[in-house]
C-alpha positions as CSV (number, residue, x, y, z in Angstrom):
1,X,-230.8,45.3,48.2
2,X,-233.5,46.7,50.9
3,X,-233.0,46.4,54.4
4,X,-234.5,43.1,54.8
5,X,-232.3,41.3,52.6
6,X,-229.1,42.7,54.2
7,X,-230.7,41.5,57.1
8,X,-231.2,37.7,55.8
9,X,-227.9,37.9,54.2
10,X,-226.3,38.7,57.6
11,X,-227.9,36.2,59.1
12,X,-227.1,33.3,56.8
13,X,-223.5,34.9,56.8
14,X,-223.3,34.1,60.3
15,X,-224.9,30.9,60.3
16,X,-221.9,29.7,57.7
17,X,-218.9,31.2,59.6
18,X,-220.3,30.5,63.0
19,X,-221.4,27.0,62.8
20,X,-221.5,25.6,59.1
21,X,-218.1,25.8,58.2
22,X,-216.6,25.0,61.8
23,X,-218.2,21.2,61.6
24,X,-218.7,17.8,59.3
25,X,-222.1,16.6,58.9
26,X,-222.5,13.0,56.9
27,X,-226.3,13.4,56.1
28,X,-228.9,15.9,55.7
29,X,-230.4,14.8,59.1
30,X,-227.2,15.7,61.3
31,X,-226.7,19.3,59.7
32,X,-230.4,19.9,60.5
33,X,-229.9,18.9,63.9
34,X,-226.5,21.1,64.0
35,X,-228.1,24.1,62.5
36,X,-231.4,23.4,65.0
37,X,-228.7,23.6,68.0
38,X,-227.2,26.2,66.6
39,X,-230.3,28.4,66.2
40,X,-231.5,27.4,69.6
41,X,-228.2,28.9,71.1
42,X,-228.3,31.9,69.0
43,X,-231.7,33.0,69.8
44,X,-231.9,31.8,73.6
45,X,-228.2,31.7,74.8
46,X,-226.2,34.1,72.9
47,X,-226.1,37.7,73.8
48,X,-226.6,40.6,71.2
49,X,-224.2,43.9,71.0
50,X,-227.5,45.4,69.3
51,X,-230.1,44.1,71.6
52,X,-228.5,45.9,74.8
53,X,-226.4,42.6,75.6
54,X,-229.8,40.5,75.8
55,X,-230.8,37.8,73.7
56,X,-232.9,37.8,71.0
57,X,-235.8,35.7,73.1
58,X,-235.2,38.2,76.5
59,X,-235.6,41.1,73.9
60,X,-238.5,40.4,71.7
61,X,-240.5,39.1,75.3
62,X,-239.8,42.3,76.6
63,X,-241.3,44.3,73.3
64,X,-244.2,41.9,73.7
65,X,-245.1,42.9,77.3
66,X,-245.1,46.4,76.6
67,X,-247.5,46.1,73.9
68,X,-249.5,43.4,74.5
69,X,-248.9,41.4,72.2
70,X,-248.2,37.6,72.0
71,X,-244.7,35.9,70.1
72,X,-244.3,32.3,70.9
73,X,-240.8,30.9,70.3
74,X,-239.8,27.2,69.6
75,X,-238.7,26.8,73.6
76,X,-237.3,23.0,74.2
């Protein structure tokens, strides 16, 4: 397993344990809303040990000003 699949492994580990598994969704439509939430908070809200205590949006911004370069995120 490279690097990059650890990587997606962890992050769909976390996903299960951190959200999945702690709620009841009746239909397909409220676990994609749950998971949307859930993703929103992780990315925007939630602080990183291995991003220097910053989230993952104040983070990757930051790279992107240094070089240039643009990221758009899924800001609501």
């Amino acid at each position: 397993m490279n690097q990059r699949q650890r990587r997606k492994f962890s992050n769909e580990f976390k996903a299960k344990y951190e959200h999945i598994y702690l709620h009841v969704y009746q239909t397909g439509n409220e676990l994609w809303g749950g998971l949307d939430s859930y993703f929103q908070f992780y990315n925007k809200d939630r602080l990183h040990q291995n991003l220097n205590y910053k989230t993952p949006c104040q983070y990757y911004s930051k790279a992107a000003r240094k070089t240039n370069t643009k990221i758009f995120f899924n800001l609501k």
